[in-house]
C-alpha positions in Angstrom: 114.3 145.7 144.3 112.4 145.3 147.4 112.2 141.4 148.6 108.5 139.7 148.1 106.7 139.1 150.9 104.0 136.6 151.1 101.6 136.3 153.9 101.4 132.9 155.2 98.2 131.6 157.1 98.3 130.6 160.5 99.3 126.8 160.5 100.1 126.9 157.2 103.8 126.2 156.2 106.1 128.8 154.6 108.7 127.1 152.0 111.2 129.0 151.2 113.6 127.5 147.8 117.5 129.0 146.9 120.1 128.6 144.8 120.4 128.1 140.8 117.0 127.2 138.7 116.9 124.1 137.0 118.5 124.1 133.3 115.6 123.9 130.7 115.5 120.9 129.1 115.2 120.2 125.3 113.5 117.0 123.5 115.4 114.5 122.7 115.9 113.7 119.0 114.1 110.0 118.3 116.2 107.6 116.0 114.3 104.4 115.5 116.3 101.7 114.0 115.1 98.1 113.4 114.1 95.6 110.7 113.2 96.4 107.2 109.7 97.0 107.9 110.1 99.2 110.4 109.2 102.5 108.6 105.9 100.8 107.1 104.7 99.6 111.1 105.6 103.2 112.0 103.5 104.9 109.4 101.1 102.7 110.4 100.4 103.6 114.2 101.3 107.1 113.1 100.2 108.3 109.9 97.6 105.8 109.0 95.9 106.0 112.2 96.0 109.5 113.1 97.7 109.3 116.4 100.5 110.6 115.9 101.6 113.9 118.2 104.3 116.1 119.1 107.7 115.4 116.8 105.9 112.1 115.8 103.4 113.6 114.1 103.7 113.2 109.8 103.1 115.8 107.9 103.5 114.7 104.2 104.5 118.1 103.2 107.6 117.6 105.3 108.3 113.7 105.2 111.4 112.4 102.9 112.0 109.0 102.4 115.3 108.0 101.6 116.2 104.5 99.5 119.9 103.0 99.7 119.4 100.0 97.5 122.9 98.9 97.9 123.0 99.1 101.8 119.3 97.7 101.6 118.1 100.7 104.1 114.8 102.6 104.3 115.4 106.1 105.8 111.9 108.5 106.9 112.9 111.5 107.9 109.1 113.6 109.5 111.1 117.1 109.7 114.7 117.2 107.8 114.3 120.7 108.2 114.1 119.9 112.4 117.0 119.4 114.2 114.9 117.2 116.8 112.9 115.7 113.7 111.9 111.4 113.7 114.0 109.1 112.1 113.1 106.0 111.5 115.4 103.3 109.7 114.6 100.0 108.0 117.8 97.4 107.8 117.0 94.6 105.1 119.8 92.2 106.6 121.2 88.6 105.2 120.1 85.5 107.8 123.0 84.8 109.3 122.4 81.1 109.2 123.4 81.9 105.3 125.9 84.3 106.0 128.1 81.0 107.8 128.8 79.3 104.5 130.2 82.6 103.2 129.0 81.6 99.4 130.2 83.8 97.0 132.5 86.1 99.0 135.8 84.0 98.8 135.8 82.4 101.9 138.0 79.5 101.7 137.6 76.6 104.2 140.2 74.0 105.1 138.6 70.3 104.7 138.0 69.9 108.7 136.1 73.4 108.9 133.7 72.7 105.6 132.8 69.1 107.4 131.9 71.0 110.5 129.9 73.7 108.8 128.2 71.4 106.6 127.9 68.6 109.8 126.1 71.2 111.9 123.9 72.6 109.1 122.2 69.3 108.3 118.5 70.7 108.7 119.0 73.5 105.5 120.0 71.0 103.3 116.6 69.9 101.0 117.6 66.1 100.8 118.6 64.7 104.4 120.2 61.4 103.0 122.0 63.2 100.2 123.6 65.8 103.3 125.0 62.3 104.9 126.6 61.2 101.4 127.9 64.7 101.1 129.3 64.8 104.4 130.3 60.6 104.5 132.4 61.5 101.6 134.5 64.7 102.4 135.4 62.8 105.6 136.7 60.0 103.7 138.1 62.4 100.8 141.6 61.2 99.8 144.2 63.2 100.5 147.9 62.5 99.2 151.1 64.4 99.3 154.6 64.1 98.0 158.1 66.2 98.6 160.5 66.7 96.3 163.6 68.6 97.0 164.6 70.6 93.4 168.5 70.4 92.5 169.4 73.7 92.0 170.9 75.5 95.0 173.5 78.5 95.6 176.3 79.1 97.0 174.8 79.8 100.6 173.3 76.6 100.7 169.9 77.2 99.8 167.6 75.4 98.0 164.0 74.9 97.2 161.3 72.8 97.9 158.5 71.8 95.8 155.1 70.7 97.2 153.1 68.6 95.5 149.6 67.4 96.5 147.0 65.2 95.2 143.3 64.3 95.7 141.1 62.1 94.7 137.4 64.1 93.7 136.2 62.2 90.7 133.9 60.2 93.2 132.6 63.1 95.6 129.3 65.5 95.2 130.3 68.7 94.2 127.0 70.9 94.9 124.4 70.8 97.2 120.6 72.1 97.1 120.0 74.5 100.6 116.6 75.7 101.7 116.7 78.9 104.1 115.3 82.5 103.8 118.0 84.6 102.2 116.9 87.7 104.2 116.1 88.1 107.8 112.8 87.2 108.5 111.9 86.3 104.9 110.9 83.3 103.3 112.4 80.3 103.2 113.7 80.2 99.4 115.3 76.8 97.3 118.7 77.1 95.5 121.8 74.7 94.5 125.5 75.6 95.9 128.6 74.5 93.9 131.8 73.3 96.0 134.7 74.9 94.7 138.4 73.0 95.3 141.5 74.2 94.4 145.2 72.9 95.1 147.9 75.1 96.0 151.4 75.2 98.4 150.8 72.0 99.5 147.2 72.2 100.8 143.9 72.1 99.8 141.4 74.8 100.2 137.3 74.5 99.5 134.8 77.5 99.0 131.2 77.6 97.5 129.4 79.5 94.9 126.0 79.7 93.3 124.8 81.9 90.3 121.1 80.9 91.8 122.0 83.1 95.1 122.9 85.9 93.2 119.8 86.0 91.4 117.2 85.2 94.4 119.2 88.4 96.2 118.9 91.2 93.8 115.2 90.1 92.8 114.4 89.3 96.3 116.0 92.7 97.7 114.0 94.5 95.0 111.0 93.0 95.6 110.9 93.5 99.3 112.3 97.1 99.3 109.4 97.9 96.6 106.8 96.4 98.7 108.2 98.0 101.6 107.5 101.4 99.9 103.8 100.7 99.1 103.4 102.5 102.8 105.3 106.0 101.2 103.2 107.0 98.2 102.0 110.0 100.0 105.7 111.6 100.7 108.9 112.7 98.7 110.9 109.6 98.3 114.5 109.7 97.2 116.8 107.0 95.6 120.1 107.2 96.0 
């Protein structure tokens, strides 16, 4: 094939470009992740509005919503059919100023760990002079313990040692009333925590526990999610 030739005019400048052409370049798939309501704002600036364009553009015909209601996720995919096709992803997560006192999940805490959490927590309790006698009286919680060296050994000279430990808890509160939003940028919601003691090998262990947590989290995560989905009507949406 005979080479191109182009006619430059006079005091014009000739440029002249070799070697390999650029590689073509593809979109990039978008994955949005963020709080729970996160696929409702995006409907919102998308759908709702009419703006959006390009692979952000919603076509209900194509849009599946997804629901995990035991991972507390919101899932819209625009295109599942599209490799490059929006995701967005709503994350209904615990506050993690709850998540400290581990209630419920059978976290124990040694007696110098639950006065610290419970020292630097002061302003979720709901009664400030009923967080000082809590705290005035774990600090001053008797702790006794005796050893005593059982009589039966063998022949190698071994023998066994029994631990015994007591403590005194007629006289010290044992549940508390917290105010905090369960959920991540939630309300702030009410409910009473149980302290838990129990006695073994020589130490003693703490952990708390409240039956009014577990209900305020599966109403509460219901609630929001179905609130959450007020902004899906128009698409396909999918529990799992």
């Amino acid at each position: 094939m005979d080479p191109k030739i182009t006619i430059v005019p006079p005091g014009d400048t000739l440029n002249i470009f070799t070697g390999k052409a650029l590689d073509p370049k593809y979109p990039e798939k978008i994955r949005v992740s963020g709080n729970i309501e996160s696929v409702k704002n995006f409907l919102e600036k998308r759908y709702a509005a009419g703006k959006g364009n390009g692979l952000q553009e919603v076509d209900k015909q194509k849009a599946v919503v997804t629901v995990d209601d035991i991972a507390m996720t919101i899932l819209l995919q625009l295109d599942p059919e599209n490799h490059f096709g929006v995701e967005v992803k709503g994350q209904l997560e615990f506050n993690p100023d709850l998540v400290q006192f581990h209630i419920n999940d059978n976290q124990t805490f040694s007696r110098e760990a639950m006065i610290k959490l419970l020292k630097f927590n002061k302003r979720f309790f709901a009664d400030p002079l009923k967080h000082e006698e809590l705290l005035d009286s774990y600090m001053k919680l008797n702790l006794s313990g005796s050893t005593q060296i059982k009589s039966e050994s063998d022949d190698r000279g071994n023998k066994d040692v029994a631990f015994k430990k007591n403590i005194d808890s007629q006289n010290i509160p044992k549940n508390f009333v917290l105010e905090l939003p369960i959920f991540k940028g939630q309300a702030v919601k009410r409910f009473r925590v149980d302290i838990c003691i129990d006695v073994t090998n020589a130490s003693v262990s703490f952990w708390f526990e409240s039956v009014e947590l577990v209900e305020l989290i599966e109403e509460g995560k219901k609630e929001i999610i179905e609130k959450q989905l007020e902004s899906c009507n128009d698409f396909v949406i999918i529990h799992k």
